[in-house]
C-alpha positions in Angstrom: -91.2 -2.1 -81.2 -88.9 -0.7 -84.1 -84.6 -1.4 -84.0 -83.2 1.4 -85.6 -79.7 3.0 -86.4 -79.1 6.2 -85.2 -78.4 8.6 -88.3 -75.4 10.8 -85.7 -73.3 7.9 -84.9 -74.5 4.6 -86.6 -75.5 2.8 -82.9 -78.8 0.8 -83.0 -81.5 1.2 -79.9 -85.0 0.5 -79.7 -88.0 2.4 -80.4 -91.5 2.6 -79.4 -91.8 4.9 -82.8 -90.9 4.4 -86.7 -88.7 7.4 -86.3 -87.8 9.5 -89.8 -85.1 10.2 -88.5 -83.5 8.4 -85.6 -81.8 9.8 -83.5 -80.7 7.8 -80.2 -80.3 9.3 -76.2 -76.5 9.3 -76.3 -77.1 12.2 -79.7 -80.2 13.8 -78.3 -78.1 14.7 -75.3 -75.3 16.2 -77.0 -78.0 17.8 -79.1 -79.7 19.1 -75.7 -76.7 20.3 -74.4 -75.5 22.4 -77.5 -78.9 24.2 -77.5 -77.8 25.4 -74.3 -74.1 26.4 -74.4 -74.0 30.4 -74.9 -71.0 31.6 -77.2 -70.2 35.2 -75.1 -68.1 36.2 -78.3 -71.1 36.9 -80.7 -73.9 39.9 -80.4 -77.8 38.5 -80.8 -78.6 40.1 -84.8 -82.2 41.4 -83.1 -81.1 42.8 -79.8 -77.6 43.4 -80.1 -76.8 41.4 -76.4 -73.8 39.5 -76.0 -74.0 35.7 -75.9 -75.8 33.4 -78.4 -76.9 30.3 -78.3 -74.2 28.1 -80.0 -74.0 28.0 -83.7 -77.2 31.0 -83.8 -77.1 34.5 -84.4 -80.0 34.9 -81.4 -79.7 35.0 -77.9 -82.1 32.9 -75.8 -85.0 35.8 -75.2 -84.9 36.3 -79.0 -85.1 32.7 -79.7 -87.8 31.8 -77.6 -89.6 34.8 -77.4 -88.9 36.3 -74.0 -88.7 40.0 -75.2 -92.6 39.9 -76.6 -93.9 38.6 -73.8 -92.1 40.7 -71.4 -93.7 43.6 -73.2 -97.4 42.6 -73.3 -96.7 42.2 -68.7 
């Protein structure tokens, strides 16, 4: 077991893992949810949609990938 400081806000929690960089639940969370907030005020720069994943310049089906595999169906 490893006690670590997370790097995001300086709390310490316990690891199964010698992280690189730790990061704990509270932070991953936050970063969770701000991988899935859509910002309806920008276009996607390869498809042109509205709505882009927060702090990108891609929507989601350009991000992951949706679009190529919806081609190859």
């Amino acid at each position: 077991m490893y006690s670590l400081r997370c790097f995001q806000c300086g709390s310490g929690f316990l690891s199964s893992f010698n992280l690189e960089a730790p990061i704990c639940g509270k932070c991953i969370q936050k970063a969770k949810s701000l991988d899935s907030t859509i910002d309806y005020e920008k276009a996607c720069i390869k498809c042109g949609k509205s709505g882009v994943i927060y702090r990108k310049e891609v929507c989601h089906s350009c991000y992951f990938g949706f679009e190529k595999k919806e081609e190859g169906l």
